[in-house]
C-alpha positions as CSV (number, residue, x, y, z in Angstrom):
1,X,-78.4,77.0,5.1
2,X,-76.0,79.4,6.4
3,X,-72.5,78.5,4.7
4,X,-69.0,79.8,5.5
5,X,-66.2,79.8,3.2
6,X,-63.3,78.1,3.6
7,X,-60.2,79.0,1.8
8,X,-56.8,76.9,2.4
9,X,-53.6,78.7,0.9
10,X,-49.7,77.5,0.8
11,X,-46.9,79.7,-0.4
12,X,-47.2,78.2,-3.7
13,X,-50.8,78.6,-4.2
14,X,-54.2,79.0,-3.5
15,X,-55.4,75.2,-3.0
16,X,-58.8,75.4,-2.1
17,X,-61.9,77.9,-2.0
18,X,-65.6,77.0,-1.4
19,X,-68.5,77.6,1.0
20,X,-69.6,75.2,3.4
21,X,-71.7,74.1,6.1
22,X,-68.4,73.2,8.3
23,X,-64.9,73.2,8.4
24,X,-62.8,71.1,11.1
25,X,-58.6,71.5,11.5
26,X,-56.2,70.1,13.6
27,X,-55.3,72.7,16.1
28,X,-52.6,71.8,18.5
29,X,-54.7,71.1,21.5
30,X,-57.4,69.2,19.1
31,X,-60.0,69.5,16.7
32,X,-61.6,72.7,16.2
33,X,-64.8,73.2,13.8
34,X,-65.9,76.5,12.2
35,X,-69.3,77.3,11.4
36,X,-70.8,80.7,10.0
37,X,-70.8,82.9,12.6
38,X,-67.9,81.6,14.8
39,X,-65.8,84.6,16.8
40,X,-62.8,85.7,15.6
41,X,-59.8,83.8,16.5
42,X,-56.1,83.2,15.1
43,X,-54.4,79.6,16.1
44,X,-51.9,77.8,15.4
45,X,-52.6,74.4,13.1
46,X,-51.0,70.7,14.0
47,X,-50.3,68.2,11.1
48,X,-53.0,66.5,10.0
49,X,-56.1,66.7,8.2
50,X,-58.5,69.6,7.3
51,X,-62.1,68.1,6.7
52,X,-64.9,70.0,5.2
53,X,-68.6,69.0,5.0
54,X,-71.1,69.9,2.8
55,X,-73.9,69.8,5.6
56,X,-73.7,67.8,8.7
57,X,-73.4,64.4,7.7
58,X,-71.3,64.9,4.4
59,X,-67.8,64.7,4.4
60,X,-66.9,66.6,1.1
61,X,-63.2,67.0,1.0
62,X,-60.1,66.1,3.2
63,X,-56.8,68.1,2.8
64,X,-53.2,67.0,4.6
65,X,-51.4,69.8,5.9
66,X,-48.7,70.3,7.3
67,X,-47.7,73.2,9.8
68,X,-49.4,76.9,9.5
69,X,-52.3,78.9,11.5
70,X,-56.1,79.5,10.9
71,X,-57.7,82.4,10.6
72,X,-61.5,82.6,11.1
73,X,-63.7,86.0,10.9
74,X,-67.5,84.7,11.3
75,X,-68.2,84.3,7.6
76,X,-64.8,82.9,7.0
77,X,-62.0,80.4,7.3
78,X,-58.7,81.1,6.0
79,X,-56.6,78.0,6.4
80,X,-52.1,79.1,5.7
81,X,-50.7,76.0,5.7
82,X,-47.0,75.4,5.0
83,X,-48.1,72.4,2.5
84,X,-51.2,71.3,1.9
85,X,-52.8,68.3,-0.6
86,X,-56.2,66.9,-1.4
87,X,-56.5,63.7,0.2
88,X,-57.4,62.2,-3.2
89,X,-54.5,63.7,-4.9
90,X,-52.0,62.0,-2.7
91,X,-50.3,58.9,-5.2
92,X,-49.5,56.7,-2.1
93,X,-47.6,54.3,-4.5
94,X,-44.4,56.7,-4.3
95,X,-45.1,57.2,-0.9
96,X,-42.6,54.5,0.4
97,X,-39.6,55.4,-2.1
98,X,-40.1,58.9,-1.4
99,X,-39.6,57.9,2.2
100,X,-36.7,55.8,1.5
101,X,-35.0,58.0,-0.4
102,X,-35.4,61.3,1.6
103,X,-34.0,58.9,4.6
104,X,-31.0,58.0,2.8
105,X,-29.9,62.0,1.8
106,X,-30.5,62.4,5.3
107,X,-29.0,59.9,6.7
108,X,-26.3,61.4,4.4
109,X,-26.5,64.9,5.1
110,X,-23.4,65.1,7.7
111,X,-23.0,68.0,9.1
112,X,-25.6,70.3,6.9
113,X,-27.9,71.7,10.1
114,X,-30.2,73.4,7.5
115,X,-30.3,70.8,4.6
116,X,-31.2,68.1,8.0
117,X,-33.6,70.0,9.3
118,X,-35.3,70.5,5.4
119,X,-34.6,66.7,4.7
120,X,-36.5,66.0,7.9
121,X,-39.7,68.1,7.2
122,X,-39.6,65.8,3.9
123,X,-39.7,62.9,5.6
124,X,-42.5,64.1,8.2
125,X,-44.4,65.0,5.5
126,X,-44.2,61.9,3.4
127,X,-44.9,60.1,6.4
128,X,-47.8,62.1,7.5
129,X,-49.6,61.6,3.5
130,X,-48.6,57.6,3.8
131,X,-50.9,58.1,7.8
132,X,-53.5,60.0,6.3
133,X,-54.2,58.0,3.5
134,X,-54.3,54.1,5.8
135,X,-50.6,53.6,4.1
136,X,-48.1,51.2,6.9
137,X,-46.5,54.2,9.0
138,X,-43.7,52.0,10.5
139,X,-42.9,50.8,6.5
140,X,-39.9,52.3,6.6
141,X,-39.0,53.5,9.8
């Protein structure tokens, strides 16, 4: 089978590296899939989740990321992602006070344009892992 290798990196590390029969992300205009072989190309990534399968009908891993670009060459997929998590690390039990809590500093931030706007990529995140993992979206909104 021909495999390509998918690689997803954040500015704190190198999450994730294997090869694969597919990998899908969340472009902004959709879904896109990779397969060995696919043309070069450079795009932008939406939230959401990266899904790689093992051959066609197995789902191996799911990763949330948030914000970054993919890069793919024909033999490989590199994924930069501004965060990124496996699905099945997520602990969706702190989801909701982490909400809570990064709605009250910024619902307390004043007039702090650049703590706001970090507070609020918090908070989209949070939100996005409670999504991605079937947690109540409108828990805390």
């Amino acid at each position: 089978m021909n495999l390509i290798t998918c690689d997803i990196v954040t500015p704190k590390q190198k999450l994730y590296t294997e090869d694969c029969y597919m990998v899908e992300v969340p472009g902004v205009s959709g879904s896109m899939g990779f397969m060995k072989g696919h043309s070069n190309l450079v795009s932008l990534l939406a939230d959401g989740l990266v899904r790689v399968f093992s051959d066609a009908n197995t789902l191996e891993h799911q990763i949330v990321l948030q914000g970054g670009y993919v890069q793919v060459d024909g033999d490989k997929a590199i994924v930069l992602a501004d965060r990124a998590v496996l699905l099945e690390d997520v602990d969706t039990s702190k989801l909701p006070d982490q909400i809570k809590e990064t709605q009250e500093k910024l619902d307390q931030a004043g007039d702090d344009e650049a703590a706001k706007e970090l507070l609020e990529l918090d908070l989209d995140w949070y939100k996005l892992l409670q999504r991605e993992t079937g947690g109540a979206a409108n828990q805390n909104e």
